[in-house]
C-alpha positions in Angstrom: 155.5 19.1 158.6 157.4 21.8 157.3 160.8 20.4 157.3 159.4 17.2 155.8 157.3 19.1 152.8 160.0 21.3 151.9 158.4 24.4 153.1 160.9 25.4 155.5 163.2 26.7 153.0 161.0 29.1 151.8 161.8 32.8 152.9 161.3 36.3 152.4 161.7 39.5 153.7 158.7 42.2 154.0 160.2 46.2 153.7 158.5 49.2 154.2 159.3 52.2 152.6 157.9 55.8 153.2 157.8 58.3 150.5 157.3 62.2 151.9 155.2 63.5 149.4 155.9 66.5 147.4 153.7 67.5 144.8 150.1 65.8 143.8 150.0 62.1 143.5 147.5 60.0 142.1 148.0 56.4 141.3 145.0 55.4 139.5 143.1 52.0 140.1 145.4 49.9 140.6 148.0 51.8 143.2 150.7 48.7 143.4 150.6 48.2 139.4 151.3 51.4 138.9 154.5 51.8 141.5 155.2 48.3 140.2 155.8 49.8 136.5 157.4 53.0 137.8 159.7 50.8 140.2 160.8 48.0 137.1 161.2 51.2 134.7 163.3 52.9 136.9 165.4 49.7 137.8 166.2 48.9 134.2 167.2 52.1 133.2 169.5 51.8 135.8 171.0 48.3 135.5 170.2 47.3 131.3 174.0 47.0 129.9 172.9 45.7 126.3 169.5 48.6 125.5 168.0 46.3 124.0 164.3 47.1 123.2 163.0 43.5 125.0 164.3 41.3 127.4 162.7 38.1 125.5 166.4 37.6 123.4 168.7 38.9 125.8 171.6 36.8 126.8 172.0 38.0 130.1 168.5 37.8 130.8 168.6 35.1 133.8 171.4 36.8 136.1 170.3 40.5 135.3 168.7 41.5 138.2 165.7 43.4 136.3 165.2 40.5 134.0 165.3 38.0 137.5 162.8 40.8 139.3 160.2 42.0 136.9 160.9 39.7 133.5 161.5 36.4 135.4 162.8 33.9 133.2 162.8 29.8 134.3 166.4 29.0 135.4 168.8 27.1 132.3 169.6 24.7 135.0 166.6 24.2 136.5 165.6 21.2 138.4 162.0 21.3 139.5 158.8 22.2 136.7 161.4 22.6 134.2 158.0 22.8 131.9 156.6 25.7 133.4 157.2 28.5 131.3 154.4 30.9 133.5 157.5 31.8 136.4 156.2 33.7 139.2 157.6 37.0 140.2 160.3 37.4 143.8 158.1 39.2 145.3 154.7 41.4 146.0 153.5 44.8 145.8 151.5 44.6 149.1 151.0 47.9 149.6 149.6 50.7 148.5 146.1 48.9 148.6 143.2 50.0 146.7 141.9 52.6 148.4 145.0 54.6 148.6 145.2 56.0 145.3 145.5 60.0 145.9 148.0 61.5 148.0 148.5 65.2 149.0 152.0 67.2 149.3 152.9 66.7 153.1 151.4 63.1 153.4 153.1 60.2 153.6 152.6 57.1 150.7 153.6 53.5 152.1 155.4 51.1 149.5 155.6 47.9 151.1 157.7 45.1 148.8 157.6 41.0 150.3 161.0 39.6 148.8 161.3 35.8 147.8 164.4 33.9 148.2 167.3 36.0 145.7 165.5 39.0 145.7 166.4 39.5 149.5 170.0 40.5 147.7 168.8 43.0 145.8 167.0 45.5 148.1 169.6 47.9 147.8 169.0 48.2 143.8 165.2 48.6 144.4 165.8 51.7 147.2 168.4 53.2 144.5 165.4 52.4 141.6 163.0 54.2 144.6 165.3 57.1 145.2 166.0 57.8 141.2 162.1 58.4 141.1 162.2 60.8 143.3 163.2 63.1 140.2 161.2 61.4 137.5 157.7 61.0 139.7 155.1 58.7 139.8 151.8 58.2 139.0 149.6 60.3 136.8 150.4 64.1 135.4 154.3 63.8 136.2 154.7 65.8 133.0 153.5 68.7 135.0 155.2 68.1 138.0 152.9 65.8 139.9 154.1 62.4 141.3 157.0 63.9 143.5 158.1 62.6 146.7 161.3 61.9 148.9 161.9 58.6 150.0 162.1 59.6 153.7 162.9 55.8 155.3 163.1 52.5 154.8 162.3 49.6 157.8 162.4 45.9 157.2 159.2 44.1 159.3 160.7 41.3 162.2 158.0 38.6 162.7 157.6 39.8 166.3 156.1 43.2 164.8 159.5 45.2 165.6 160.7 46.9 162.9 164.7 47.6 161.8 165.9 50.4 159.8 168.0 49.4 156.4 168.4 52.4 155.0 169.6 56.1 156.0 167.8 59.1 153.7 170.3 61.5 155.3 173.4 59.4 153.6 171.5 57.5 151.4 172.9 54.1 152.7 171.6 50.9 152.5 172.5 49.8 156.0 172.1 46.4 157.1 171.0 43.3 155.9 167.6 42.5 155.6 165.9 40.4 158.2 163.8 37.1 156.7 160.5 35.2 157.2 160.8 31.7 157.4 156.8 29.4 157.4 157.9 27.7 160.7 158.4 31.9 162.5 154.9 32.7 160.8 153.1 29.7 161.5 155.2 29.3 165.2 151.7 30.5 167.6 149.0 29.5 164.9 146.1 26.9 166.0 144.2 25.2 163.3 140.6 26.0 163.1 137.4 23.9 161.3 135.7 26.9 160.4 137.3 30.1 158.7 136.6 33.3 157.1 138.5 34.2 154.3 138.5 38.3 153.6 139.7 39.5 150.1 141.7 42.4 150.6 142.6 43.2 146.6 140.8 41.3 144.3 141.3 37.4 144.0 142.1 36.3 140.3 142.0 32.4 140.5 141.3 30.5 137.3 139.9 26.4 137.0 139.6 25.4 133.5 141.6 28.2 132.1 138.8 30.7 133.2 138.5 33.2 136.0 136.2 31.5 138.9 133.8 33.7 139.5 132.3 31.5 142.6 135.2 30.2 145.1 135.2 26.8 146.0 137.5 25.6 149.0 138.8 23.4 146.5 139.2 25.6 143.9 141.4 28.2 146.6 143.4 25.6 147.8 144.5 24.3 144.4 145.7 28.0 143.3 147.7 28.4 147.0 149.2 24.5 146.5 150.3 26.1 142.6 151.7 28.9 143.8 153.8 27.8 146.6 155.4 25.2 144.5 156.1 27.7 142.2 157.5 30.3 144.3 159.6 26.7 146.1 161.0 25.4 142.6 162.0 28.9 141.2 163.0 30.8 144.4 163.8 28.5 147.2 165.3 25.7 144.8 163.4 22.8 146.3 160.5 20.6 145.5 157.2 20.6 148.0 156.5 16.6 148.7 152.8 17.2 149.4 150.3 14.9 148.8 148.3 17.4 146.4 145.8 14.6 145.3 144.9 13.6 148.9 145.0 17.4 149.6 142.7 18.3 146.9 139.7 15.5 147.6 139.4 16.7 151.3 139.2 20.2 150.3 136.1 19.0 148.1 133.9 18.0 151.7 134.5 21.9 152.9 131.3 23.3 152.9 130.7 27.1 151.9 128.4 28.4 155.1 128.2 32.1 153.6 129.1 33.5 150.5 129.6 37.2 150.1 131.8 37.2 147.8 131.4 39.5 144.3 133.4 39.6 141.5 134.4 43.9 140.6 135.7 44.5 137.3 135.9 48.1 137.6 139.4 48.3 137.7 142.1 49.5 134.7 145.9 49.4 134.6 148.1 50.6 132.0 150.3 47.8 130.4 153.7 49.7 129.1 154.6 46.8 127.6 151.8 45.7 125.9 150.8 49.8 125.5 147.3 49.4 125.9 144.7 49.7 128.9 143.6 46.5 130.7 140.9 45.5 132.6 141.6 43.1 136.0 138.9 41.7 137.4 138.5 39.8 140.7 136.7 38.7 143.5 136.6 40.6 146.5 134.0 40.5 150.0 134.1 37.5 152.3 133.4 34.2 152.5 132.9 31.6 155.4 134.0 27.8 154.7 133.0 25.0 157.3 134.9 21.5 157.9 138.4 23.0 156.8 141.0 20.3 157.3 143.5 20.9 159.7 146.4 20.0 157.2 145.8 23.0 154.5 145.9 25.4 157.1 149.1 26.1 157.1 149.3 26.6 153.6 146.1 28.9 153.3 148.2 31.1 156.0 151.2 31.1 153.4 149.2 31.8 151.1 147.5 34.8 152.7 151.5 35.9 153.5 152.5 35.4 149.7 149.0 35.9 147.9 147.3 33.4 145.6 146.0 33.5 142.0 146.7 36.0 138.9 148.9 39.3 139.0 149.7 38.7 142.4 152.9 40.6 141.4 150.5 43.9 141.3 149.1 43.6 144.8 146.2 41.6 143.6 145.1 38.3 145.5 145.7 39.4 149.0 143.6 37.9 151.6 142.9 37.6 155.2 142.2 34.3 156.9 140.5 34.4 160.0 139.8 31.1 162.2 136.1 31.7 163.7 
């Protein structure tokens, strides 16, 4: 199935890096947003050649590695959704979750970043953008010396669990290239199963209609994971999915829902920089338990849970655990 659909050539890499804490860190409500924005801030001050005040006009947008990363543009030469303007980000903020929002000098913070396709390459620029923070902090009351930490190590995650170093704090080397994901290594052990529970781990922002769903369907979940692996395929990975989405789609609307505890928290803030204002995200989060789940979207419900699903997935949002009962 994979090599027929076009999944096979989707990859990525999943890195791990550990910052010693110094000082006092506190990352607010939304822990990966706000190492996301530190981590793009950094890297453009680092790599922007023309200082221009936004990326939006900038000719060197599409191969300037912070327009690519945190700006994406769609490709000029394009081949597949040339009419999709909404490009997903390379990669994910999987970690820090939620609930790990204040740290204490002495303890260690975990960053963990899931590369798409190019943005394997360019894992030595986000480690320099990591290491330049060190001086500048991060998170809330840097002005007064909060925030600081030393990035003490950096491991890239095999699929068997092992883990391999890429970069040396004592030289500051990145030092080998990083090892990739591939669907078929991920899905290589996994057995279909009729009934599932899904468990949100960060919020889930999935629209239908143009509105947040605020009550999951199996139909409506499986339409946002079938969107954004074929976005994540035609921008990253170069290739079209041949899926039969409509087929796909009408099985997915005989799954039954056998318990629903899922509720929708909109307690959370992030800061935009860009947009300077505060902004609410809201999302479903709890678990729910779907019955009759057809064996063929279970491989893409597992990518999806790998990759995350939905809105501001970018910011650690739309992680999920799927769970075969």
């Amino acid at each position: 199935m994979l090599n027929e659909t076009g999944l096979a050539r989707l990859r990525w890499s999943v890195v791990r890096f550990e910052l010693a804490v110094s000082s006092p860190v506190d990352l607010g409500d939304l822990p990966a947003s706000t190492v996301r924005g530190a981590l793009g801030a950094a890297l453009r001050r680092m790599v922007c050649i023309t200082r221009l005040p936004a990326c939006t006009d900038c000719p060197f947008r599409w191969p300037c590695i912070y327009g690519y990363l945190f700006e994406t543009p769609p490709p000029p030469d394009g081949r597949y959704l040339r009419g999709l303007q909404d490009v997903p980000r390379p990669y994910v903020v999987r970690r820090p979750g939620l609930e790990e929002r204040r740290f204490a000098p002495g303890e260690r913070l975990t960053v963990e970043l899931r590369l798409v396709g190019r943005a394997r390459m360019y894992l030595p620029y986000l480690t320099l953008a990591l290491v330049r923070l060190e001086e500048n902090g991060l998170g809330r009351g840097r002005r007064e010396g909060g925030g600081r930490f030393r990035l003490a190590s950096a491991h890239a995650l095999r699929t068997d669990g092992s883990l391999q170093q890429v970069y040396d704090a004592a030289t500051r080397q990145v030092l080998a290239e990083v090892p990739e994901w591939s669907a078929a290594e991920l899905l290589a052990d996994e057995q279909p199963a009729e009934v599932a529970r899904l468990r949100a781990i960060a919020p889930l922002r999935l629209k239908a209609q143009g509105r947040l769903v605020r009550q999951l369907t199996f139909r409506v979940l499986l339409r946002s994971v079938l969107s954004r692996l074929s976005s994540l395929a035609a921008f990253h990975a170069e290739t079209e999915l041949k899926l039969d989405y409509a087929g796909l789609l009408r099985r997915a609307e005989a799954v039954r829902v056998r318990e629903d505890r899922m509720q929708w928290r909109d307690d959370l803030q992030r800061y935009s920089g860009r947009q300077r204002t505060t902004m609410r995200q809201g999302g479903l989060v709890g678990e729910i338990i779907f019955e009759g789940v057809p064996p063929e979207t279970w491989p893409l419900l597992r990518l999806g849970a790998e990759l995350h699903v939905g809105h501001s997935t970018v910011m650690g949002l739309g992680a999920y655990e799927l769970l075969p009962l």
